[in-house]
KEKE-3310 file (N, C-alpha, C; in steps of 0.2 Angstrom, whole numbers, plus 5000, padded with zeros to 4 digits):
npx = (5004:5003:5007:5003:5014:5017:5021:5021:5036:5040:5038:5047:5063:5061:5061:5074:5082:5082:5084:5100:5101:5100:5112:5121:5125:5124:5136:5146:5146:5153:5165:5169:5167:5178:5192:5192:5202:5215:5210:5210:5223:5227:5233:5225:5216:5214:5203:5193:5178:5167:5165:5152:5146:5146:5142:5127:5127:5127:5115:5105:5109:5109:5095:5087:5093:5086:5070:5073:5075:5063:5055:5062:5060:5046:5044:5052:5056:5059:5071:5078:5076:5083:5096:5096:5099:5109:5121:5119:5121:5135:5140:5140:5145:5160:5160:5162:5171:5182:5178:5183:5196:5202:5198:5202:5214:5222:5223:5227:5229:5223:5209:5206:5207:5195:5186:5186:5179:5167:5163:5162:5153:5142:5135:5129:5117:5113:5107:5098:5090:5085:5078:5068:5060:5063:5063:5066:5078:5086:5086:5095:5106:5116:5122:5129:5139:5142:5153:5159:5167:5171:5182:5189:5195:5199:5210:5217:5222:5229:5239:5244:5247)
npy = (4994:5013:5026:5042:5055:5065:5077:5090:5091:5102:5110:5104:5107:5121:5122:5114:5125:5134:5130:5130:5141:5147:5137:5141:5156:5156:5145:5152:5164:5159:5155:5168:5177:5172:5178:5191:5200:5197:5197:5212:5217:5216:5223:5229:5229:5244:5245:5241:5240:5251:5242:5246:5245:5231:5224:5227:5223:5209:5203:5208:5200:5185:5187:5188:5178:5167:5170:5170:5155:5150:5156:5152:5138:5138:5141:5135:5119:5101:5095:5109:5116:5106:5109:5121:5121:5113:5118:5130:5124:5119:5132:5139:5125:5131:5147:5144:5137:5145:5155:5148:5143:5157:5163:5153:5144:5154:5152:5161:5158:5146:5151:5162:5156:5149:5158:5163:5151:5151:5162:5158:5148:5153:5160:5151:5151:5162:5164:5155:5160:5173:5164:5160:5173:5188:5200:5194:5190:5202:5205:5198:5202:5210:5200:5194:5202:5206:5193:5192:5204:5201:5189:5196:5205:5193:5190:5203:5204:5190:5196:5204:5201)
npz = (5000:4995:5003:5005:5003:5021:5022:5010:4997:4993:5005:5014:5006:5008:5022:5024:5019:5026:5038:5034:5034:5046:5052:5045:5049:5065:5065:5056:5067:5079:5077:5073:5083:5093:5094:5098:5102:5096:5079:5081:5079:5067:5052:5042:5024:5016:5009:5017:5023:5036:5051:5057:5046:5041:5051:5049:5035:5035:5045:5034:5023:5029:5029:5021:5011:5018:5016:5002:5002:5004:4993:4983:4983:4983:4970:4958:4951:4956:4953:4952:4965:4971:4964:4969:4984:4984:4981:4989:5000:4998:4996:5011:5017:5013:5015:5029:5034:5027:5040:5051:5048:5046:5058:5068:5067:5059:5049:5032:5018:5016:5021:5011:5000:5002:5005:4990:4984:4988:4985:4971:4970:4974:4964:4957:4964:4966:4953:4950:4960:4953:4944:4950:4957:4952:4960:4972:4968:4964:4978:4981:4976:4983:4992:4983:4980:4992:4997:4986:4988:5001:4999:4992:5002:5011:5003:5005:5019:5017:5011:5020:5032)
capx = (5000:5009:5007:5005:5020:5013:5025:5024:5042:5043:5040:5054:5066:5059:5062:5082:5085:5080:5091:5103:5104:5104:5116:5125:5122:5126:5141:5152:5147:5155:5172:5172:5170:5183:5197:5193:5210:5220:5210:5212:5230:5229:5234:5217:5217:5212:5198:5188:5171:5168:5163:5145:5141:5148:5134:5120:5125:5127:5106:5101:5112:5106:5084:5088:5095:5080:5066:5076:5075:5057:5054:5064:5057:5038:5042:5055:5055:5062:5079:5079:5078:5088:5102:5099:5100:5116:5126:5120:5125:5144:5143:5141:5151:5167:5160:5161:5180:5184:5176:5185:5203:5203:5199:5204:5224:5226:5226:5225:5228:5216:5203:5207:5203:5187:5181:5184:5174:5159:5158:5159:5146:5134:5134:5122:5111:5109:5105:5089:5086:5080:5075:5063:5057:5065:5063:5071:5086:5090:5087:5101:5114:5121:5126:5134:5144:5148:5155:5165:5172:5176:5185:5197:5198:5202:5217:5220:5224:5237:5246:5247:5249)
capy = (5000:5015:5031:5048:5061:5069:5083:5091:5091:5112:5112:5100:5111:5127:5121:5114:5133:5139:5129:5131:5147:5146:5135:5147:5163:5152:5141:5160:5170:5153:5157:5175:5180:5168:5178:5198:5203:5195:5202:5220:5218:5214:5226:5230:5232:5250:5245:5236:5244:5251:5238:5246:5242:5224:5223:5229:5218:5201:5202:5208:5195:5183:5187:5189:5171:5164:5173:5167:5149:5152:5157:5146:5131:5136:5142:5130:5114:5099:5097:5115:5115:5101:5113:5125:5118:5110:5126:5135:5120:5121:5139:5138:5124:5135:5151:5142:5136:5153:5160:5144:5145:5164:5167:5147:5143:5158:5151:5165:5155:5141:5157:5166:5150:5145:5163:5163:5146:5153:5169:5155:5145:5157:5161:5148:5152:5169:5163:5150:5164:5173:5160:5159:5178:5192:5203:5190:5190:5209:5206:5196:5204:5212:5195:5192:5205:5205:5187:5192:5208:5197:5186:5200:5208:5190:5189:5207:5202:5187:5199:5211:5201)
capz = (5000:4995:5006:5002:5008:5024:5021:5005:4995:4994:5013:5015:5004:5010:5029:5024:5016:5032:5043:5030:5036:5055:5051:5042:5055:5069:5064:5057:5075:5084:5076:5071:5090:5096:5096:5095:5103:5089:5072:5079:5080:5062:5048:5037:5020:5014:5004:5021:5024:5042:5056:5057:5038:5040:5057:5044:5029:5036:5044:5029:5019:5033:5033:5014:5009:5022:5011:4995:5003:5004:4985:4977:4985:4982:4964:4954:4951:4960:4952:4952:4969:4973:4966:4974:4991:4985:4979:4995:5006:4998:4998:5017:5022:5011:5019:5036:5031:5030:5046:5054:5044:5046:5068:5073:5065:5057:5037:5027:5012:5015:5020:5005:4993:5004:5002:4983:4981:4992:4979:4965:4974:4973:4957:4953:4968:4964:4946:4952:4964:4948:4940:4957:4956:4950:4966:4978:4964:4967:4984:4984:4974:4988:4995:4981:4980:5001:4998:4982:4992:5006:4996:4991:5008:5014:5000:5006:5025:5016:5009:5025:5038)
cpx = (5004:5003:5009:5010:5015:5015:5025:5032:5044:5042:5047:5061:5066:5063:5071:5085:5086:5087:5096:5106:5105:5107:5124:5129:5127:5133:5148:5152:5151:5164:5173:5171:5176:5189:5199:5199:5215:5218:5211:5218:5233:5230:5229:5219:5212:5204:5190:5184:5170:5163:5155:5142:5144:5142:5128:5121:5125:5118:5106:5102:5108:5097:5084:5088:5089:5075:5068:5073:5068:5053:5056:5063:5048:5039:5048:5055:5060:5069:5080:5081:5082:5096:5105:5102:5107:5121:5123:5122:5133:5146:5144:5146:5159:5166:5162:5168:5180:5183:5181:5193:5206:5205:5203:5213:5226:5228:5225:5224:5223:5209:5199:5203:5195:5182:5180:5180:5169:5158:5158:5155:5139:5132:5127:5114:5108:5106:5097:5086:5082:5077:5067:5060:5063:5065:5069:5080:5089:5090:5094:5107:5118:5125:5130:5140:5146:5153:5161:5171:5174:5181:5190:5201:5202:5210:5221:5223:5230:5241:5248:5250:5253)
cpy = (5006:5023:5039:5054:5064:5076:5085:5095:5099:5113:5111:5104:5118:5127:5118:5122:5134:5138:5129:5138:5149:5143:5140:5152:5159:5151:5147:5162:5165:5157:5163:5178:5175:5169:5184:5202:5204:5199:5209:5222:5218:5221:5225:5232:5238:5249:5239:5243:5243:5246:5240:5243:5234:5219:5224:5223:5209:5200:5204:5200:5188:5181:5187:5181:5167:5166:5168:5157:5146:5151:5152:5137:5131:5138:5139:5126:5109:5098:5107:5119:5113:5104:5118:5126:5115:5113:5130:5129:5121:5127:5141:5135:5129:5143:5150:5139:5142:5154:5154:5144:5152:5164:5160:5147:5150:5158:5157:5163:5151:5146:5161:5160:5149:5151:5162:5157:5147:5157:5163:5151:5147:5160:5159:5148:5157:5169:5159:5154:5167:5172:5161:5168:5183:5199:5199:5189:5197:5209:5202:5196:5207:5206:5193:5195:5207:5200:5189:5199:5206:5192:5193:5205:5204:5190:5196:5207:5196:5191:5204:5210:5191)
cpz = (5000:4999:5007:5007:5013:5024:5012:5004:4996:5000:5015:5015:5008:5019:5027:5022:5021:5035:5041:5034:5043:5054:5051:5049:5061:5070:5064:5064:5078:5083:5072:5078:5095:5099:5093:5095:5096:5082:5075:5080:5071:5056:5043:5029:5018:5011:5011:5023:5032:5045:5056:5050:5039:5046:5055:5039:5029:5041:5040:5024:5022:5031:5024:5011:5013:5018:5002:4996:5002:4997:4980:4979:4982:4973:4959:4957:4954:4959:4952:4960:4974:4974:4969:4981:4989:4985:4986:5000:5006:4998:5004:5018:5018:5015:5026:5038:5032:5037:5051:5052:5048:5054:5073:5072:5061:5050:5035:5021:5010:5017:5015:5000:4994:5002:4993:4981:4984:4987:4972:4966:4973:4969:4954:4957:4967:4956:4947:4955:4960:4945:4947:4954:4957:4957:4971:4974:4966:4970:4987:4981:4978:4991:4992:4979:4986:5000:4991:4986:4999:5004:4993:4996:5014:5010:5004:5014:5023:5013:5016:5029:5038)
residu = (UNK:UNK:UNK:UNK:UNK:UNK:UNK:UNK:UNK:UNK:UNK:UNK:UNK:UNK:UNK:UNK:UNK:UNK:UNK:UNK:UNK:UNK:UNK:UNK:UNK:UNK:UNK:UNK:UNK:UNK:UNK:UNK:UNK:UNK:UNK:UNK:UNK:UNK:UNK:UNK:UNK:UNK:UNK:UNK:UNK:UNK:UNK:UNK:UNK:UNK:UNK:UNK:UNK:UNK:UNK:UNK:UNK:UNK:UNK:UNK:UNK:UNK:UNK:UNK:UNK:UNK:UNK:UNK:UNK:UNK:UNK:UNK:UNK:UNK:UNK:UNK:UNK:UNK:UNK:UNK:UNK:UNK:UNK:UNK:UNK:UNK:UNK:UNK:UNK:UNK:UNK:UNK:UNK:UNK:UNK:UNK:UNK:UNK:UNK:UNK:UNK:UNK:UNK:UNK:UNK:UNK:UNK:UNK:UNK:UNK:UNK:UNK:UNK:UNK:UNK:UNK:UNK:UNK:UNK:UNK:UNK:UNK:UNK:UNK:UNK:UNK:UNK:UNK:UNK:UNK:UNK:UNK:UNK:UNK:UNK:UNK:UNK:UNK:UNK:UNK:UNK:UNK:UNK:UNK:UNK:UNK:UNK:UNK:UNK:UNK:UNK:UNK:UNK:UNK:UNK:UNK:UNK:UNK:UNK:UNK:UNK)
# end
């Protein structure tokens, strides 16, 4: 006897976005406060946006990709879906490398790399996002362009310090 799903499949989705992103949120705060003393010792590169805009754009970035997770679950299809959820999963766990790289041992190299394959990660999220609705895509090009300028303010901290 075969048994109809009690959960429909775009809730499913809809609900892994989500905790995708407390995932997300959670996992960076753990090792980006870990060891304030040490980054303000570090030599910045020039081109780094002040401490209050990086406190603004990471909840927006944040409440943003949760919404998005949202949209692109109830309006493309389940492969469509499916990669979404996989490209924001590997965009995470290489985001979450970085934030673990950067405050724990101090890689800047392995930081550096994890940042530039989180900004090509999300390439193709911000591309379904789209394809998902045309609002929640400009809503999230700012993510995509925080994530490529912290990929070049992480290469800019290898070369400084």
């Amino acid at each position: 006897m075969d048994y109809p799903l009690l959960v429909d499949f775009k809730l499913i989705t809809a609900g892994i976005g989500i905790l995708l992103v407390f995932i997300y949120a959670f996992g960076s705060g753990i090792w980006v406060s870990s060891s304030p003393g040490w980054y303000s010792t570090l030599e910045r590169p020039p081109w780094q946006p002040p401490s209050s805009f990086i406190g603004i754009i990471w909840p927006y970035n944040f409440i943003v990709l949760g919404f998005a997770s949202y949209q692109v679950s109830k309006s493309l299809t389940r492969i469509e879906n499916i990669s979404w959820l996989v490209f924001f999963g590997l965009s995470i766990i290489a985001a979450l490398t970085w934030a673990y790289q950067f405050y724990v041992p101090h890689n800047f190299t392995l930081a550096t790399i994890a940042l530039v394959l989180t900004t090509v990660l999300t390439i193709p999220v911000l591309y379904l996002t789209f394809r998902a609705s045309l609002i929640m895509g400009l809503l999230l090009i700012p993510y995509q362009i925080w994530v490529a300028i912290a990929a070049s303010l992480a290469w800019g901290y290898l070369t400084r310090n």
